[in-house]
C-alpha positions as CSV (number, residue, x, y, z in Angstrom):
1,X,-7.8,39.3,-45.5
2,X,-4.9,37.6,-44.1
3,X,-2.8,37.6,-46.7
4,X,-3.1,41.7,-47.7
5,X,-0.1,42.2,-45.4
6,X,2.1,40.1,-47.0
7,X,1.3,41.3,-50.1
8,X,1.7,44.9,-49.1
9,X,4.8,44.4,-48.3
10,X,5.8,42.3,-51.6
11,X,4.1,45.2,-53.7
12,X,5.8,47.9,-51.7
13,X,9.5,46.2,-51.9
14,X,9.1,45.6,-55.5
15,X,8.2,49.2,-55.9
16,X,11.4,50.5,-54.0
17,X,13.0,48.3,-56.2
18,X,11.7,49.7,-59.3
19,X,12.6,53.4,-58.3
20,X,16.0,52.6,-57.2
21,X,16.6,50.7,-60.3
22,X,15.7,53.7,-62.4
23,X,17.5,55.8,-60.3
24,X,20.9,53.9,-60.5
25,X,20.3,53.4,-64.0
26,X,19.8,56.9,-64.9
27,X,23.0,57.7,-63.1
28,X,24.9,54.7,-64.4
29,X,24.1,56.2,-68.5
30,X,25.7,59.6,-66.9
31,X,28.5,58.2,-65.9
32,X,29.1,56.3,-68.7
33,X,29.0,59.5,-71.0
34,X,31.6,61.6,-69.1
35,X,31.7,64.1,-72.2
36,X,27.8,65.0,-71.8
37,X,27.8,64.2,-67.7
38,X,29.5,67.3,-66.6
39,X,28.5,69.6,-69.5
40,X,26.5,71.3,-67.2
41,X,28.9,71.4,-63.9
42,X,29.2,74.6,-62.7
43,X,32.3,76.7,-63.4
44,X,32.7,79.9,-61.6
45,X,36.3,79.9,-62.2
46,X,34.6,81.8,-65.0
47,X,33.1,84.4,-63.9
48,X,35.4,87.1,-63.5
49,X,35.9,90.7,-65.2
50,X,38.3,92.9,-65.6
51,X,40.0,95.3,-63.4
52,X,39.5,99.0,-64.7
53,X,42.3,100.6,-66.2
54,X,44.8,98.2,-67.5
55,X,46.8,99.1,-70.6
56,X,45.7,97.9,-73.9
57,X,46.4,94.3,-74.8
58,X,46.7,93.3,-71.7
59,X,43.9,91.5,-69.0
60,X,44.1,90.0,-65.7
61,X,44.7,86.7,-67.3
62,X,47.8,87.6,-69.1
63,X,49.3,89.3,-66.1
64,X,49.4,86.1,-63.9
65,X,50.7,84.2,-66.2
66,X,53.4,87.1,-66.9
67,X,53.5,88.9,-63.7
68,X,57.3,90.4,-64.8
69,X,55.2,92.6,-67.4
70,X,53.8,94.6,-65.0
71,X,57.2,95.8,-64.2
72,X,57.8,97.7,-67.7
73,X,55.8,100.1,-70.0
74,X,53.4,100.4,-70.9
75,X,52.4,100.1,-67.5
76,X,53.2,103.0,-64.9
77,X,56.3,103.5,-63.1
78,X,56.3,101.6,-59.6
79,X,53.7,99.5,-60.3
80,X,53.8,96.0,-58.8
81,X,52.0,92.7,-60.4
82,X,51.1,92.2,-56.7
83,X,48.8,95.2,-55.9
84,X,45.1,94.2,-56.1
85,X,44.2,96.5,-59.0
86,X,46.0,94.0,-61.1
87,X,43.9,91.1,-60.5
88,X,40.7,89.6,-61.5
89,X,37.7,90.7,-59.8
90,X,34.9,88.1,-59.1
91,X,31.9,88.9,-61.2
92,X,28.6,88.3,-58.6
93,X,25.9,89.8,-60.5
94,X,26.8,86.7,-62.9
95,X,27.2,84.4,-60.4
96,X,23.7,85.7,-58.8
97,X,21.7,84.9,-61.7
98,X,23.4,81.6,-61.9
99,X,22.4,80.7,-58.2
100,X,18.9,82.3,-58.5
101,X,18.0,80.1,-61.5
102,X,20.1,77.0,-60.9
103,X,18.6,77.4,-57.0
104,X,14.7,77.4,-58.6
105,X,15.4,74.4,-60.7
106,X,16.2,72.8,-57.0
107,X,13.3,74.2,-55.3
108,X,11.1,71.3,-53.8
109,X,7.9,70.3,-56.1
110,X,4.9,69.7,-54.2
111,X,3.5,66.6,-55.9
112,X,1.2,65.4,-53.7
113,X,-2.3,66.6,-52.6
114,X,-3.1,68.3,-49.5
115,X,-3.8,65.9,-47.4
116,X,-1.2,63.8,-46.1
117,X,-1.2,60.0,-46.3
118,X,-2.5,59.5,-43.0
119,X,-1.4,58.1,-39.6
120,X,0.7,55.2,-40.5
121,X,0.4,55.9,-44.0
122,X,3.7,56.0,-46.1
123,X,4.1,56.5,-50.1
124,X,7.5,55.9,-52.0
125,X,7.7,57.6,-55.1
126,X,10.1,58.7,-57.8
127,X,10.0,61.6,-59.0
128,X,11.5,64.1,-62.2
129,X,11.8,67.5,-62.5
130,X,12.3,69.8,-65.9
131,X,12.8,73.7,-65.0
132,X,13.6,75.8,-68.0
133,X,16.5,78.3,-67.6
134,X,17.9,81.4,-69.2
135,X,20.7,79.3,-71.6
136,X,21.3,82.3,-73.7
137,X,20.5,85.0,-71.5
138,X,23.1,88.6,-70.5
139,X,23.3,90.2,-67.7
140,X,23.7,94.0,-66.9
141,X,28.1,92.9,-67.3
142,X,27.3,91.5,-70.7
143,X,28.3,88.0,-69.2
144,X,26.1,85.2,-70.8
145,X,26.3,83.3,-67.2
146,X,24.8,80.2,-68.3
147,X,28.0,80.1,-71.0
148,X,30.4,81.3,-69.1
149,X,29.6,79.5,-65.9
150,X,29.3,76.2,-66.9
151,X,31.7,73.3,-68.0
152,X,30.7,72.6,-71.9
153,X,31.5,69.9,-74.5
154,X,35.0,67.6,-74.8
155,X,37.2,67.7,-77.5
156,X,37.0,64.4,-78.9
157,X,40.3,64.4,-79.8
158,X,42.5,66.5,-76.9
159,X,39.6,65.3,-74.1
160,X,39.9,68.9,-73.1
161,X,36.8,70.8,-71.9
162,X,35.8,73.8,-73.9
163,X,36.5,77.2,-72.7
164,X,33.2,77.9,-72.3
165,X,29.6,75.9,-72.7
166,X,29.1,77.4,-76.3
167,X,25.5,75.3,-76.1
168,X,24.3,75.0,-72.8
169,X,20.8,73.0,-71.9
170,X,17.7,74.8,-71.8
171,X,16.4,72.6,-69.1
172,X,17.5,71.6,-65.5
173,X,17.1,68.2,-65.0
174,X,16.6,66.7,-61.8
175,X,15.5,63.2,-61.2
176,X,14.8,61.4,-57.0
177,X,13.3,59.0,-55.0
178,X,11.2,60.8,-52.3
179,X,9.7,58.5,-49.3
180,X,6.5,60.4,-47.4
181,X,5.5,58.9,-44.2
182,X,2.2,60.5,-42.1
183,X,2.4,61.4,-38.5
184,X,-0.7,61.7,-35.8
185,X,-2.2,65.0,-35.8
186,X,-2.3,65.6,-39.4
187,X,1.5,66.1,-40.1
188,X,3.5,64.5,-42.4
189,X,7.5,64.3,-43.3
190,X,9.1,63.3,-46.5
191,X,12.5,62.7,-47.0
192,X,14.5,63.3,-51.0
193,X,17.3,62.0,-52.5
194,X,18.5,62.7,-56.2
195,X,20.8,64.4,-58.9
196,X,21.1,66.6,-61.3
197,X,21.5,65.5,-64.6
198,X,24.8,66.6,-67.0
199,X,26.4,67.4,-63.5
200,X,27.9,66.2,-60.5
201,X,25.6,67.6,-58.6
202,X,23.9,65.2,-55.8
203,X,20.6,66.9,-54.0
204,X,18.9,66.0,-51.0
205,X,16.4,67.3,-48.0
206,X,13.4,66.9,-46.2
207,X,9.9,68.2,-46.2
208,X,7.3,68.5,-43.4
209,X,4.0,69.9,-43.3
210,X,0.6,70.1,-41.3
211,X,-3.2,69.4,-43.2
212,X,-4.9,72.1,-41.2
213,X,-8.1,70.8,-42.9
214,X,-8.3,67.3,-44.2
215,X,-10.8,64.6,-45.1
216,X,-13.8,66.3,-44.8
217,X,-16.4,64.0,-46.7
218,X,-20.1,64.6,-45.3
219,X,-22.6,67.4,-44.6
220,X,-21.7,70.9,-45.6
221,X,-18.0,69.8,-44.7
222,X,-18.0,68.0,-48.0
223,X,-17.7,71.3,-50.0
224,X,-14.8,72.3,-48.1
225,X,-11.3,71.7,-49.8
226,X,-8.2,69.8,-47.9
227,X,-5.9,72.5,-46.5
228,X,-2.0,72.0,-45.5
229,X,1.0,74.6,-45.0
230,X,4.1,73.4,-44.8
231,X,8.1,74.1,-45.6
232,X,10.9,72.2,-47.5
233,X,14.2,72.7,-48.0
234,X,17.3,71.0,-50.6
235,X,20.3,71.3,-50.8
236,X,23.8,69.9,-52.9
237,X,26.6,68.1,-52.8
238,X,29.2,67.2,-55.4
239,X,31.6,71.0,-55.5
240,X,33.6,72.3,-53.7
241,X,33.1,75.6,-55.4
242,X,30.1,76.8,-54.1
243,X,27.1,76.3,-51.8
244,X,23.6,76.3,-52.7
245,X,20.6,75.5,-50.6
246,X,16.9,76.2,-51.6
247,X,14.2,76.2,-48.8
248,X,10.1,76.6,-50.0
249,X,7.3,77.8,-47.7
250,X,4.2,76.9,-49.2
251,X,0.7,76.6,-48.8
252,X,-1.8,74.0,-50.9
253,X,-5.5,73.5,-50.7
254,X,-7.0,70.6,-53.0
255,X,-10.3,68.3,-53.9
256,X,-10.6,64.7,-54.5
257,X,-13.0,63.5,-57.1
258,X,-13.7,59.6,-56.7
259,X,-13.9,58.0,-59.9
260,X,-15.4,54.3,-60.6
261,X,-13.1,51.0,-59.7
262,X,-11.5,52.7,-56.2
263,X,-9.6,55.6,-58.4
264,X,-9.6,59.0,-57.1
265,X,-8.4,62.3,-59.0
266,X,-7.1,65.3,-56.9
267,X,-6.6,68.3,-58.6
268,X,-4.9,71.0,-56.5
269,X,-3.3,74.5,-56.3
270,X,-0.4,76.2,-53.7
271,X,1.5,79.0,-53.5
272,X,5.5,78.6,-52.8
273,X,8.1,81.2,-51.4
274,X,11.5,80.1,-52.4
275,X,14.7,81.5,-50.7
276,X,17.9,80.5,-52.3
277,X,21.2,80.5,-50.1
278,X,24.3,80.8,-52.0
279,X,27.5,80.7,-50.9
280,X,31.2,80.9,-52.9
281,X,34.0,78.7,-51.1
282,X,37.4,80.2,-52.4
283,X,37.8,80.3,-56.2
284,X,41.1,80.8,-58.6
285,X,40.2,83.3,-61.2
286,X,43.2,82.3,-63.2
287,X,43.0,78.4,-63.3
288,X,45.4,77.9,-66.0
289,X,48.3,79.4,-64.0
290,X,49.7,77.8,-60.9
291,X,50.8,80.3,-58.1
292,X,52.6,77.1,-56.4
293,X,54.7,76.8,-59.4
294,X,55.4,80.5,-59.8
295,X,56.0,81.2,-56.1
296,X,57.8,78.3,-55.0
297,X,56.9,78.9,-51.5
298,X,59.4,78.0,-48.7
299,X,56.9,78.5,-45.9
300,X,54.7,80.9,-43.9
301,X,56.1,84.2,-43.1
302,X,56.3,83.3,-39.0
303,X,58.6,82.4,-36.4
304,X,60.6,79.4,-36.4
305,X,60.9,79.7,-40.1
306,X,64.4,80.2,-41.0
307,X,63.4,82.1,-44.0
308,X,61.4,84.4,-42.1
309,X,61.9,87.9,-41.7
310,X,59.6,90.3,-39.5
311,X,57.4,92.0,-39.5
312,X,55.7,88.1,-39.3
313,X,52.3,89.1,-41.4
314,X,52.0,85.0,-42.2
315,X,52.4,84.9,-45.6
316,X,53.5,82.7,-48.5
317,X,57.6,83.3,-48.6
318,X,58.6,82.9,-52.5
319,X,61.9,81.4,-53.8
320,X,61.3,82.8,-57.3
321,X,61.2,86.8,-57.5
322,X,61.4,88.9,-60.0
323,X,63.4,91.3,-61.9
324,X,63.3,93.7,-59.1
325,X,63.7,91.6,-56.4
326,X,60.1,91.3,-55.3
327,X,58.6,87.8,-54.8
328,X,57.0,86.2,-57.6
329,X,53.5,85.7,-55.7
330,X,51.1,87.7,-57.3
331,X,48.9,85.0,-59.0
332,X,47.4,84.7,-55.0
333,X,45.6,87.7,-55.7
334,X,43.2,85.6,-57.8
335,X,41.9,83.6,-55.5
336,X,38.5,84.9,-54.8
337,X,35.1,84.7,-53.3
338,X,31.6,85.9,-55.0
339,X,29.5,88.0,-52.7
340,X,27.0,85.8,-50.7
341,X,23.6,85.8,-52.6
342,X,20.6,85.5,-50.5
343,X,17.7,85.4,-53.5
344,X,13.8,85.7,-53.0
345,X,10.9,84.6,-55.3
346,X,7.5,83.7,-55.5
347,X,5.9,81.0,-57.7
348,X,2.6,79.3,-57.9
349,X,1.6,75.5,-58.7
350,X,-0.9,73.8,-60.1
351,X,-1.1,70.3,-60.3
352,X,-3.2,67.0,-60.4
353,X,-2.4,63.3,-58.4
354,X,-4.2,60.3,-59.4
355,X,-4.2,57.5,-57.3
356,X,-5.8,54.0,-58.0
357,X,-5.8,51.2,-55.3
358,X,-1.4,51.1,-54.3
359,X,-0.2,52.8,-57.7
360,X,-0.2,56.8,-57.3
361,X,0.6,58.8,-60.1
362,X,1.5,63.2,-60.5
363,X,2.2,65.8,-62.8
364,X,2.8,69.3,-61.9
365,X,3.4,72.8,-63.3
366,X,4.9,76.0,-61.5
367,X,6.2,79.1,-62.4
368,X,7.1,82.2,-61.2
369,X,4.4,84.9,-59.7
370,X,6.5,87.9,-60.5
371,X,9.5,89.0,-62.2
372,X,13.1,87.5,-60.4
373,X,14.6,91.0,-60.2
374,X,11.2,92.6,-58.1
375,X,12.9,91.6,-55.0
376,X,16.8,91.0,-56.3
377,X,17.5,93.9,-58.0
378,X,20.0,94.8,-55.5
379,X,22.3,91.5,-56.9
380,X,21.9,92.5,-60.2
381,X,19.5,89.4,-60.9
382,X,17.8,90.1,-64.6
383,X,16.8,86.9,-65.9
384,X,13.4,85.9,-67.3
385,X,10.5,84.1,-65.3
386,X,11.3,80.5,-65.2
387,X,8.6,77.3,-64.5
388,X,8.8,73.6,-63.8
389,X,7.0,70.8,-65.3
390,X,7.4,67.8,-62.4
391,X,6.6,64.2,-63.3
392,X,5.8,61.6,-60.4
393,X,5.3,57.5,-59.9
394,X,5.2,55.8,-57.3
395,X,3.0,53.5,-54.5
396,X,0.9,54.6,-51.0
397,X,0.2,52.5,-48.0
């Protein structure tokens, strides 16, 4: 009986060891790939359409790198490369249904029963997700987003990206150490760290959640199944392009069966309401020009600039113009932001945990209750139901 401490702590450092090799290792074999790692970064430098109207032949694209066209037929006298109508508009119902799926493969699996690991108790675990997403799907623009919004292949021999992911994954990957530690009262906080494979995407968060009935074992309470409600939330780091946080509300009630030889099998059910938060930091819409280069700016329109000229409105003074005079500085039109995207869905869980003496092991399946465009049809969201398989290893104290 002495010694179970020590050993405890050998087993559970030797564990943390184990998952934090995997870990490191599976991110070591992406990094050592570049041409597969960032297949799946997301591009929504991409997701634009064009503006309504423009002559045939032309696009938004061609404009800024030609802005001087837009000062001869076949486009209207008077027009001006710098008036909005010539640039290109942000498309957010694409960029909607790229959040909404790429925010439920982020969404926090449950993986664990409902009871908690106890006062004092604490499990280290690692942990992989699979959620399937729409690769090939349209939306109502005819965009496929998952194309379009993603990073794609490498040229083996120019090392350039693609133009578009002509073979995106059907599966988000997502692979973390999660550490769960049990508080008095019947509450428990977890803690996640992890990353998204084919990307450069880094996710993180924190769960907590109270067992409102738990460990029930004799008399009629026996029949009663553990009970625990709880919220989660993850979030990502690793762009600068955009900003995505999932947060679950969930409920979970589950039933251990003791086996022989101190095993005990918990199967269990729950109910999850995911809201993703998506947010679009500035984006250029015309990447492949440089407005820098065609501007060549000399300052802010204000005072104390000696280039300045009133009425000071602050902006960009060019050197270049063009051939009527006017600055060359229209290619600033193209830097854009997609609508903010505030998505709701519903999915429900099964799952099973089986746990023998320290070694505790998971697997999981969710999917979506209803249809993602029952509650987002205002964003334009039209993709098909998605679900989750979730692996898990790991060791409880």
């Amino acid at each position: 009986m002495p010694r179970q401490p020590k050993v405890a702590s050998v087993v559970l450092a030797a564990a943390a060891r184990i998952a934090l090799s995997m870990l490191l290792a599976a991110v070591a074999a992406t990094a050592a790939s570049p041409a597969r790692a960032a297949s799946m970064d997301i591009t929504p430098d991409r997701l634009y359409l064009e503006p309504p109207g423009l002559p045939a032949g032309t696009s938004c694209q061609s404009i800024a790198a030609n802005p001087e066209q837009v000062l001869h037929p076949p486009f209207p006298a008077g027009a001006s490369p710098s008036q909005p109508q010539y640039a290109c508009l942000p498309n957010n119902i694409a960029w909607a249904n790229l959040m909404s799926e790429l925010g439920m493969a982020l969404a926090p699996a449950m993986l664990r029963p409902a009871r908690t690991t106890g006062y004092g108790g604490f499990e280290l675990s690692f942990e992989a997700t699979y959620t399937h997403i729409n690769a090939d799907a349209v939306d109502s623009t005819g965009t496929q987003y998952w194309h379009q919004g993603t990073q794609g292949t490498v040229d083996p021999n120019t090392h350039a990206f693609s133009t578009q992911n002509r073979s995106p994954d059907s599966f988000i990957q997502v692979y973390a150490l999660k550490a769960r530690k049990g508080l008095p009262f019947g509450f428990e906080i977890a803690g996640v760290l992890g990353y998204v494979a084919n990307t450069s995407l880094w996710v993180g968060g924190g769960d907590v959640r109270w067992a409102v009935f738990e460990g029930f074992r004799s008399d009629a309470w026996k029949y009663v199944p553990d009970l625990s409600i709880g919220g989660a939330v993850r979030t990502v780091s690793g762009s600068s392009t955009f900003y995505l946080t999932t947060v679950a509300l969930d409920a979970e009630l589950s039933k251990p069966i003791p086996l022989a030889d101190s095993a005990v099998l918990t199967p269990y059910v729950g109910a999850q309401r995911v809201i993703i938060f998506a947010d679009s930091a500035s984006v250029d819409l015309t990447p492949n020009v440089d407005p820098a280069a065609q501007c060549g700016p000399l300052g802010s329109n204000v005072p104390g600039n000696p280039n300045a000229q009133p009425p000071y409105d602050g902006s960009t003074i060019c050197q270049n113009k063009l051939s009527n005079g006017s600055a060359n500085n229209s290619d600033y039109n193209n830097d854009r932001t997609f609508n903010q995207a505030r998505i709701h869905r519903w999915r429900g869980i099964v799952g099973v945990d089986y746990r023998y003496e320290l070694i505790d092991l998971g697997a999981e399946f969710a999917a979506d209750l209803t249809d993602p465009s029952d509650e987002n049809a205002n964003l334009g969201i039209s993709g098909d139901r998605q679900w989750t398989i979730s692996l898990k290893t790991g060791v409880s104290f």
